[in-house]
C-alpha positions as CSV (number, residue, x, y, z in Angstrom):
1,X,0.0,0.0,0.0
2,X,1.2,3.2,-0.5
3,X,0.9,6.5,1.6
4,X,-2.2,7.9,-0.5
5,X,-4.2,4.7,0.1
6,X,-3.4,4.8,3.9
7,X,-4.0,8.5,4.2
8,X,-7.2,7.6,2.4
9,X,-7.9,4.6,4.9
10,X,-7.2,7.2,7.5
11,X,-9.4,10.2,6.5
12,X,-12.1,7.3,5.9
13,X,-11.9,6.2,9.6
14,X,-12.1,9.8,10.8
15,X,-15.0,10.2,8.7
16,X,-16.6,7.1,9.8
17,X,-15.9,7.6,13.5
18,X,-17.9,11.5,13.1
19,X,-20.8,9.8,11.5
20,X,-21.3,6.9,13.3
21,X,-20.9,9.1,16.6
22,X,-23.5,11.4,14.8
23,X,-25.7,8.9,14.5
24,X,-25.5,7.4,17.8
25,X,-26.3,10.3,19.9
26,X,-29.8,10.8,17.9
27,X,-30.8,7.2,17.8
28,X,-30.3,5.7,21.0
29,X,-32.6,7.3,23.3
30,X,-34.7,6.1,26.4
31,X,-35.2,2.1,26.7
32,X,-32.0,1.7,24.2
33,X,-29.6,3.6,26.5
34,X,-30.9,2.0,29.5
35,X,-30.6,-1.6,28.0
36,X,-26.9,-0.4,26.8
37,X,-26.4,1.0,30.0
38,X,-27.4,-2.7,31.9
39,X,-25.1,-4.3,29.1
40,X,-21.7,-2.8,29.4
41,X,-22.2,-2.9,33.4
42,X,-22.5,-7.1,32.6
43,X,-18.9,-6.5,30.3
44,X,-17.7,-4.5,33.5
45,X,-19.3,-7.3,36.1
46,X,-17.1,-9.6,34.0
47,X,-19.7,-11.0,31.6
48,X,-17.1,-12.3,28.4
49,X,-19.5,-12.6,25.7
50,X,-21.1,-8.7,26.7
51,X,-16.9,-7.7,26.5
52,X,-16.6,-9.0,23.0
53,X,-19.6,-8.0,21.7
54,X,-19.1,-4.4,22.7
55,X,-15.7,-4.7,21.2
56,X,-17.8,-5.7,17.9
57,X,-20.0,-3.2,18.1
58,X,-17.5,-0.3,18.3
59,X,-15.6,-1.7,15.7
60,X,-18.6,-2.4,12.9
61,X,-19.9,1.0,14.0
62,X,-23.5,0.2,13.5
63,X,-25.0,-0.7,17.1
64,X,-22.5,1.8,18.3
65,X,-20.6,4.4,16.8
66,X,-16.8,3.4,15.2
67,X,-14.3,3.3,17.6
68,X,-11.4,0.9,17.4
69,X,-9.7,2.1,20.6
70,X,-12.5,1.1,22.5
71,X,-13.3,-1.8,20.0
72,X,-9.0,-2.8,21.2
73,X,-10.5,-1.8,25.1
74,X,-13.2,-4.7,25.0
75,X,-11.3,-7.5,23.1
76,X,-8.6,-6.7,25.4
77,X,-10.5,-7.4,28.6
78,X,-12.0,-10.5,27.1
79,X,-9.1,-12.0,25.6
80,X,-7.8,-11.5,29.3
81,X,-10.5,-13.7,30.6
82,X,-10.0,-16.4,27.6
83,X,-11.9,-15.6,24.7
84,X,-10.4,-16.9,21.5
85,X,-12.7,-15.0,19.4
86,X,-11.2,-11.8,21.5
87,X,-7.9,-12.7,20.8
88,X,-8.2,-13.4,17.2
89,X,-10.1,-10.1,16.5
90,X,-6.9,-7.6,18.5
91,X,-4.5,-9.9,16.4
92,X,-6.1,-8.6,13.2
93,X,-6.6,-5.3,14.7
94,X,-2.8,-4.7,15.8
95,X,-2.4,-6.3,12.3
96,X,-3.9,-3.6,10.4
97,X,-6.5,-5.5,9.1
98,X,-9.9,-3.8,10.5
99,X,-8.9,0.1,10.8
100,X,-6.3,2.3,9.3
101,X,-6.2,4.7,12.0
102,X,-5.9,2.2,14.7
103,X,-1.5,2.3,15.3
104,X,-0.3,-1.2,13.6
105,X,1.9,-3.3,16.2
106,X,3.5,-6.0,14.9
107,X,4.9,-7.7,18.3
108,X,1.0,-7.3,19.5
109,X,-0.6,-8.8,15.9
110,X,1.8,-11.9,16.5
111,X,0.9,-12.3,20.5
112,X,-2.5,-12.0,20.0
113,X,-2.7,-14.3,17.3
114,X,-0.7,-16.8,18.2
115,X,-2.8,-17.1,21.7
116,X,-5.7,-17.4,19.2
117,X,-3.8,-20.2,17.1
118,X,-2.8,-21.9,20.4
119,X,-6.2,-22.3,21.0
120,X,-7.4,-23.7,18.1
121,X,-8.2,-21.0,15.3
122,X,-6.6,-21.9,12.5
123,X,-7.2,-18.9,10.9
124,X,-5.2,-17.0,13.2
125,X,-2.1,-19.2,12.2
126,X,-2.9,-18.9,8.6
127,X,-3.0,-15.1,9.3
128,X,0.5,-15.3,10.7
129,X,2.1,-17.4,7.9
130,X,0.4,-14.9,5.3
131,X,2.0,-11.7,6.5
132,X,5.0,-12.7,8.8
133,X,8.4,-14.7,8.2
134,X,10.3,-16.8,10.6
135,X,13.9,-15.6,10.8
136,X,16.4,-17.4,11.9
137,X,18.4,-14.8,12.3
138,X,16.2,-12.9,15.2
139,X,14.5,-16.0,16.0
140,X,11.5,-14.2,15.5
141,X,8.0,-13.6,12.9
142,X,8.9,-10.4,11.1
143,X,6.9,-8.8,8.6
144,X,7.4,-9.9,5.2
């Protein structure tokens, strides 16, 4: 990619996090923010399924508006408490793969995906031979 299609990416993002905010603020009123409200207290209680659904939500940006730092918040937490699904989703986020304004981190994509891997998505490991190299010089995945 070069540095007009990530600055495009980018400006997209940033576009997409104004609207979707936008949006939110005028359509979830009344019963829907008291039923949001009760759900992210279950993801703070502990509940793992609310943690990585509101990481889902934040990053689709259509329940709630875009937000891929909170989206990163969620997964994190769930991940924490064991959730593949959690873990698969920050490797592809610290990957680069679901938002171009959201700081790539290689060391991260590879953690979080191998965890995933570990753990039995195959995906993730498919993920990780697609866009990294062993060397055998730094005994490490680098980027290819």
């Amino acid at each position: 990619m070069g540095f007009f299609s990530d600055l495009g990416g980018i400006i997209g993002d940033t576009g997409r996090q104004f609207w979707t905010e936008s949006r939110e603020k005028h359509t979830i009123t009344g019963d829907a923010k008291e039923r949001l409200e009760a759900f992210i207290k279950q993801a703070e209680n502990g509940d793992v399924q609310a943690m990585l659904s509101l990481g889902c939500w934040y990053q689709e940006g259509t329940t709630l508006r875009y937000d891929p730092q909170q989206a990163c918040y969620w997964w994190t937490k769930a991940a924490q408490a064991g959730s593949v699904d959690a873990m698969y989703n920050l490797g592809l986020l610290y990957n680069g793969d679901l938002a171009k304004s959201f700081p790539p981190d290689d060391k991260q994509a590879i953690y979080w995906l191998s965890e995933a891997a570990a753990r039995g998505r195959d995906d993730a490991r498919q993920v990780i031979e697609e866009d990294f190299k062993w060397s055998l010089i730094f005994k490490k995945w680098v980027r290819r």
